[in-house]
N, CA, C and O atoms as a CHARMM CRD file, in Angstrom:
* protein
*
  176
    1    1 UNK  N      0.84800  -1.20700   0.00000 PROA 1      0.00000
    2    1 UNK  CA     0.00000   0.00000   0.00000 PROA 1      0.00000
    3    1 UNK  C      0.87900   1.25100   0.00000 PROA 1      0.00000
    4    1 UNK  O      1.57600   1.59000   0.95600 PROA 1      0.00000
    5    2 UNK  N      0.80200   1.77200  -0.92400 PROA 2      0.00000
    6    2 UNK  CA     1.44300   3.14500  -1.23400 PROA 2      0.00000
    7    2 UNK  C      0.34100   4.28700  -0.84300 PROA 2      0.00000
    8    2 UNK  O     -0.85300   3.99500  -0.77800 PROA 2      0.00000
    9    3 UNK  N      0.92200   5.88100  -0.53400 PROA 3      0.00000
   10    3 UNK  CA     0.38500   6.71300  -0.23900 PROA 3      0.00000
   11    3 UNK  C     -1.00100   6.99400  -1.25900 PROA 3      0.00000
   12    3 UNK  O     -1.20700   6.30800  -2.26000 PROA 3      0.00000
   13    4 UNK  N     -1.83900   8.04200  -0.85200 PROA 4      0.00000
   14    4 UNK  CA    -3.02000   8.12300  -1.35700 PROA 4      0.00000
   15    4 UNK  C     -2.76500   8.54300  -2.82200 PROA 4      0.00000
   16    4 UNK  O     -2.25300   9.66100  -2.88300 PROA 4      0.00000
   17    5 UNK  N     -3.00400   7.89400  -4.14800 PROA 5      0.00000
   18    5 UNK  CA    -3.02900   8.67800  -5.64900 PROA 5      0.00000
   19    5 UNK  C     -4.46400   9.21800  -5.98400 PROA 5      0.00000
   20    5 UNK  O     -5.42500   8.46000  -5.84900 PROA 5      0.00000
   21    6 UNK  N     -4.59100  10.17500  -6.30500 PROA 6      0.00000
   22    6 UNK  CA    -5.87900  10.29400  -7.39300 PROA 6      0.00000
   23    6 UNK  C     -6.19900   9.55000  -8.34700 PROA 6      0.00000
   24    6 UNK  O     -5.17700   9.24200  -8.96100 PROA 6      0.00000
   25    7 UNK  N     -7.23200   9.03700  -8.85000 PROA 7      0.00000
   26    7 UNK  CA    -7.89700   8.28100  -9.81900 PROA 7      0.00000
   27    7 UNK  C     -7.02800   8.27200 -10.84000 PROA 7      0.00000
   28    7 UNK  O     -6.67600   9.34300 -11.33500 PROA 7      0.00000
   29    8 UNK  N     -6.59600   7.18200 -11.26600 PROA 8      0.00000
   30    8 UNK  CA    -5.91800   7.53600 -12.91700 PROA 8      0.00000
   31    8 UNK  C     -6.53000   7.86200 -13.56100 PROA 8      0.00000
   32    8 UNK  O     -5.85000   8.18400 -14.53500 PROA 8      0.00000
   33    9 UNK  N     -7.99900   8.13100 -13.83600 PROA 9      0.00000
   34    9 UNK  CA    -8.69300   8.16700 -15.10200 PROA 9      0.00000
   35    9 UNK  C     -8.55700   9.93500 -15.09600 PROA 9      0.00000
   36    9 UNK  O     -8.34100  10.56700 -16.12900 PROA 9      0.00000
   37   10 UNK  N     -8.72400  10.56600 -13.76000 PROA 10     0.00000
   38   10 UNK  CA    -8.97700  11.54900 -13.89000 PROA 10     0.00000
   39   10 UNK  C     -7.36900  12.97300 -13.81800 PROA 10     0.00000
   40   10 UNK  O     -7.37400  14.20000 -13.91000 PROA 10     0.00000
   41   11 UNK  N     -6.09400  11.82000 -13.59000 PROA 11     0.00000
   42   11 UNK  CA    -4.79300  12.16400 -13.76300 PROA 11     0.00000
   43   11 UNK  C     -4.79700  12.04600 -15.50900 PROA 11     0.00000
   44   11 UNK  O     -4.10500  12.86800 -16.11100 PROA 11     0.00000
   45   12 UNK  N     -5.45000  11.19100 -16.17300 PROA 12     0.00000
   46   12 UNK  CA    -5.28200  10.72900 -17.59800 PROA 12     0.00000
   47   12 UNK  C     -5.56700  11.81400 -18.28800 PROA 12     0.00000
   48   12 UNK  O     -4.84400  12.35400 -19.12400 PROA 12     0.00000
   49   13 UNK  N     -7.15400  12.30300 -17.76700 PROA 13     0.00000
   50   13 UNK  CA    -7.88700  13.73200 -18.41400 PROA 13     0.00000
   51   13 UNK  C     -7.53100  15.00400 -18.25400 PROA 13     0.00000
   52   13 UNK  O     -8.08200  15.92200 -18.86200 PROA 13     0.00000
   53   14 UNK  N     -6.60800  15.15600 -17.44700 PROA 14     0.00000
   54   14 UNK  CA    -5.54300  16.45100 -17.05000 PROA 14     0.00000
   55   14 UNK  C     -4.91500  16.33200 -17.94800 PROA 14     0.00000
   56   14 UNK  O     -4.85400  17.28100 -18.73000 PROA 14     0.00000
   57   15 UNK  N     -4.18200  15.12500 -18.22100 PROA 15     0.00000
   58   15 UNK  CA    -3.02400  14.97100 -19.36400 PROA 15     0.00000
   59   15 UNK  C     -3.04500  15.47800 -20.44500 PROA 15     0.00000
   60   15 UNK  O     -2.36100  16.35500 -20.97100 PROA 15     0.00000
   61   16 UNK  N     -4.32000  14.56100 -20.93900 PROA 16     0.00000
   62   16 UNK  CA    -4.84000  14.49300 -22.01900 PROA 16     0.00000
   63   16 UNK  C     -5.24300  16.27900 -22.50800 PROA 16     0.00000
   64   16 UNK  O     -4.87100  16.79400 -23.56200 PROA 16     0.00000
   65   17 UNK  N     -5.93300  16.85000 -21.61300 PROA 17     0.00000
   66   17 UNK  CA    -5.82100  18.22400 -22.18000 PROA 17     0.00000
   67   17 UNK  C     -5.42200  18.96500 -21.92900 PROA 17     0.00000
   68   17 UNK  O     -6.06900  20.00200 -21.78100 PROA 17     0.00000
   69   18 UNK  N     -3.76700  18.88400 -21.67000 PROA 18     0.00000
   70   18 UNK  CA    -2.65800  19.88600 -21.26600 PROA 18     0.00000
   71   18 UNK  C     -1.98700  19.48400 -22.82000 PROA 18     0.00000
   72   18 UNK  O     -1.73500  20.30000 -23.70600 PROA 18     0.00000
   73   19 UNK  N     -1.72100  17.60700 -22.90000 PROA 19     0.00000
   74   19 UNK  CA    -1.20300  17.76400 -24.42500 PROA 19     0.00000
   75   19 UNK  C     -2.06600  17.91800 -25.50100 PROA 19     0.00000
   76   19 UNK  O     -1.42000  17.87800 -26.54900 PROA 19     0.00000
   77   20 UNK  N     -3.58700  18.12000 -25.73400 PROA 20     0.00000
   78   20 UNK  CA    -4.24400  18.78900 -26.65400 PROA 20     0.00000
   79   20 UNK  C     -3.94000  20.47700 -26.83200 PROA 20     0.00000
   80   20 UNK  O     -3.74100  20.99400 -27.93100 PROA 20     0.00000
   81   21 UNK  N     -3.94500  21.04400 -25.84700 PROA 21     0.00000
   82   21 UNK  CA    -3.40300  22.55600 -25.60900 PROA 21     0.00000
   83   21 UNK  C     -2.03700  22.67100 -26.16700 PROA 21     0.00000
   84   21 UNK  O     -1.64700  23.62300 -26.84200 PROA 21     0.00000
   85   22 UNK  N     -1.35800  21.66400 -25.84900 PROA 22     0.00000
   86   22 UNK  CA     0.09800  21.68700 -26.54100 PROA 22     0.00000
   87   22 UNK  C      0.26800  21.51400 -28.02700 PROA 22     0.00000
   88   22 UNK  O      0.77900  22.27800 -28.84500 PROA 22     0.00000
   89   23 UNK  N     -0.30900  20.26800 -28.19100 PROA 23     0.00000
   90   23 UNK  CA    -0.67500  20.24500 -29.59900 PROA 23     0.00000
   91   23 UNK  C     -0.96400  21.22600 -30.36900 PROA 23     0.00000
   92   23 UNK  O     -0.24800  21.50600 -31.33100 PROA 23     0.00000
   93   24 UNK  N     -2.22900  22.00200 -30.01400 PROA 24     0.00000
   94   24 UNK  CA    -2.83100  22.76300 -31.00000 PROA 24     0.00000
   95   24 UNK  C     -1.87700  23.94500 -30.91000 PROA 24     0.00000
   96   24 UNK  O     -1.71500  24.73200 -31.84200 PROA 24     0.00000
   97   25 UNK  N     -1.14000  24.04400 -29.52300 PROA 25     0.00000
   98   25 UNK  CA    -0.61600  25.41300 -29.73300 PROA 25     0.00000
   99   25 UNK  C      0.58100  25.29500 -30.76100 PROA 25     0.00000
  100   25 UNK  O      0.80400  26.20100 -31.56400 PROA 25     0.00000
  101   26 UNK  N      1.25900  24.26500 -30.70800 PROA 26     0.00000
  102   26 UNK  CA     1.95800  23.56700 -32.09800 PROA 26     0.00000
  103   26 UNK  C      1.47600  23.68400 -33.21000 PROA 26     0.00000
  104   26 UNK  O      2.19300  24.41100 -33.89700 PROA 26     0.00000
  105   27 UNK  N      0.55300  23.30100 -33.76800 PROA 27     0.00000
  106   27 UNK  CA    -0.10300  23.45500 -35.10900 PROA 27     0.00000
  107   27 UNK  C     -0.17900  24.73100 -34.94300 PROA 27     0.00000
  108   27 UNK  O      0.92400  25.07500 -35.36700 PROA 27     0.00000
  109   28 UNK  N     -0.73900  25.73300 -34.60500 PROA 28     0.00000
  110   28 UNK  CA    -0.66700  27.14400 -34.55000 PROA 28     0.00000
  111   28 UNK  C      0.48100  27.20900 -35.10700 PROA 28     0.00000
  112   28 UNK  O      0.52500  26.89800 -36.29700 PROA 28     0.00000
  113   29 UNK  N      1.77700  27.64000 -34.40400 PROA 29     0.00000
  114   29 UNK  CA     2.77700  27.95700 -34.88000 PROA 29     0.00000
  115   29 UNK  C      3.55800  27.59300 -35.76900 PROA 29     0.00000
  116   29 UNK  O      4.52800  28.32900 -35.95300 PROA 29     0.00000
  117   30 UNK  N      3.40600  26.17900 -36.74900 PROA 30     0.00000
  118   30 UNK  CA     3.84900  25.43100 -37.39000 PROA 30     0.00000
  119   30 UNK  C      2.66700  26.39000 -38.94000 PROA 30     0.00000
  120   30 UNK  O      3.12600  26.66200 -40.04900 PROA 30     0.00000
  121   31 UNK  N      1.57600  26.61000 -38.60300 PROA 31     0.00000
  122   31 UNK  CA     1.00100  26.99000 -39.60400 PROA 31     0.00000
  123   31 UNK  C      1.15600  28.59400 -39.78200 PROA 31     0.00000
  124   31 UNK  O      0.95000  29.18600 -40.84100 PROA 31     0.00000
  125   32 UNK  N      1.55100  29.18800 -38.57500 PROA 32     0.00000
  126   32 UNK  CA     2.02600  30.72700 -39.10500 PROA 32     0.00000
  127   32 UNK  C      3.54800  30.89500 -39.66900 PROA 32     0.00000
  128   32 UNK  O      4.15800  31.83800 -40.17200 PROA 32     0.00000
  129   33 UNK  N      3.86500  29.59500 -39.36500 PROA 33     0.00000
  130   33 UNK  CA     5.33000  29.55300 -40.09900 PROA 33     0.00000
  131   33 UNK  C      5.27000  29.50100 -41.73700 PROA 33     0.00000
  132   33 UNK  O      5.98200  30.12600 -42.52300 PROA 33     0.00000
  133   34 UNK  N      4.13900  28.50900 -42.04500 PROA 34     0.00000
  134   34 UNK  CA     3.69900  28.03400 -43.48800 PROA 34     0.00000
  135   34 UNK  C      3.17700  29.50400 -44.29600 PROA 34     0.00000
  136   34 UNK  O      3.70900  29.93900 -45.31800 PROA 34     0.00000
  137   35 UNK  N      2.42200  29.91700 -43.83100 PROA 35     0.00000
  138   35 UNK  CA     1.87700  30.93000 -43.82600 PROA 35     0.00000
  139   35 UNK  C      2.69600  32.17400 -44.60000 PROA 35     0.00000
  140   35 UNK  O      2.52100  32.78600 -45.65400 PROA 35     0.00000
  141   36 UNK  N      3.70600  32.22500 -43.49300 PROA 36     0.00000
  142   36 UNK  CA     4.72000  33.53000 -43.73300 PROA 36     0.00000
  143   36 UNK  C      5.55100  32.92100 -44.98000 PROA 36     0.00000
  144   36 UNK  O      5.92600  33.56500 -45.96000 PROA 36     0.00000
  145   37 UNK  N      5.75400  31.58400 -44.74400 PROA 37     0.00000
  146   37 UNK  CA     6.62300  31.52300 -46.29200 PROA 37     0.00000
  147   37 UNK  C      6.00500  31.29500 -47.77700 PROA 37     0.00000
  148   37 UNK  O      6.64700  31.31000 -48.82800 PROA 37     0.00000
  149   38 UNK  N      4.53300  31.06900 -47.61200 PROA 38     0.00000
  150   38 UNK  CA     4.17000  31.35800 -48.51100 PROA 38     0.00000
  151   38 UNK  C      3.89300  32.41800 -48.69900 PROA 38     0.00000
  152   38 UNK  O      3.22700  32.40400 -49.73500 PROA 38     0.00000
  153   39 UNK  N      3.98500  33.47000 -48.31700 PROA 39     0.00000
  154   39 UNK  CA     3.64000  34.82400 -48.75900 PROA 39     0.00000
  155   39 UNK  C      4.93100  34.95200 -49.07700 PROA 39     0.00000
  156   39 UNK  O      5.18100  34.57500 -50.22200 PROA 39     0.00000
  157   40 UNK  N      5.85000  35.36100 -48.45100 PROA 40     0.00000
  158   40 UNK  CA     7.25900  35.85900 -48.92300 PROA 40     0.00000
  159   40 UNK  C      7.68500  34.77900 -50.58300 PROA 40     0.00000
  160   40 UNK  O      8.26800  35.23700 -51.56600 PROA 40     0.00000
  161   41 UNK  N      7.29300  33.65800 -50.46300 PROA 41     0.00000
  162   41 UNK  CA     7.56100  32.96300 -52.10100 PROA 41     0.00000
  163   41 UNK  C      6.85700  33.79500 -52.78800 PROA 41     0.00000
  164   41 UNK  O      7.46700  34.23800 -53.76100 PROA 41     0.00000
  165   42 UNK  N      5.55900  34.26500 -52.62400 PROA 42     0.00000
  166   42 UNK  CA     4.54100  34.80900 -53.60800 PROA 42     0.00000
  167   42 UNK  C      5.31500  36.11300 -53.98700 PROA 42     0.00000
  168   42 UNK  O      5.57300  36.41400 -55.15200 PROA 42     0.00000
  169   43 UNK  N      5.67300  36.88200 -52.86200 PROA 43     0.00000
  170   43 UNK  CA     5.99000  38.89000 -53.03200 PROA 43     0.00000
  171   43 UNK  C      7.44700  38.55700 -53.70500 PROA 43     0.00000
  172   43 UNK  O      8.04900  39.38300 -54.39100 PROA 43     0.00000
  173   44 UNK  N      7.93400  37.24300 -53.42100 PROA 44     0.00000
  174   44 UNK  CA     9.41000  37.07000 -53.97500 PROA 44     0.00000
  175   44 UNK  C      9.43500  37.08100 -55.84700 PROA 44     0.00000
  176   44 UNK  O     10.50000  36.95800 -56.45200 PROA 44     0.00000
């Protein structure tokens, strides 16, 4: 018997949308990257 844990299911669902938040904040920045270089190819 180990000290008291919280539910895994509900340690899982913390997880789970700290790395969705991460994620998307990734795609964000991965797509303003895309973004900027296609414009600069275009004005180029």
């Amino acid at each position: 018997m180990k000290g008291f844990h919280p539910p895994q299911s509900e340690m899982k669902k913390h997880n789970d949308l700290s790395k969705t938040k991460e994620t998307l904040h990734v795609v964000e920045s991965i797509v303003k990257v895309e973004r900027i270089l296609i414009c600069e190819k275009i004005y180029k």
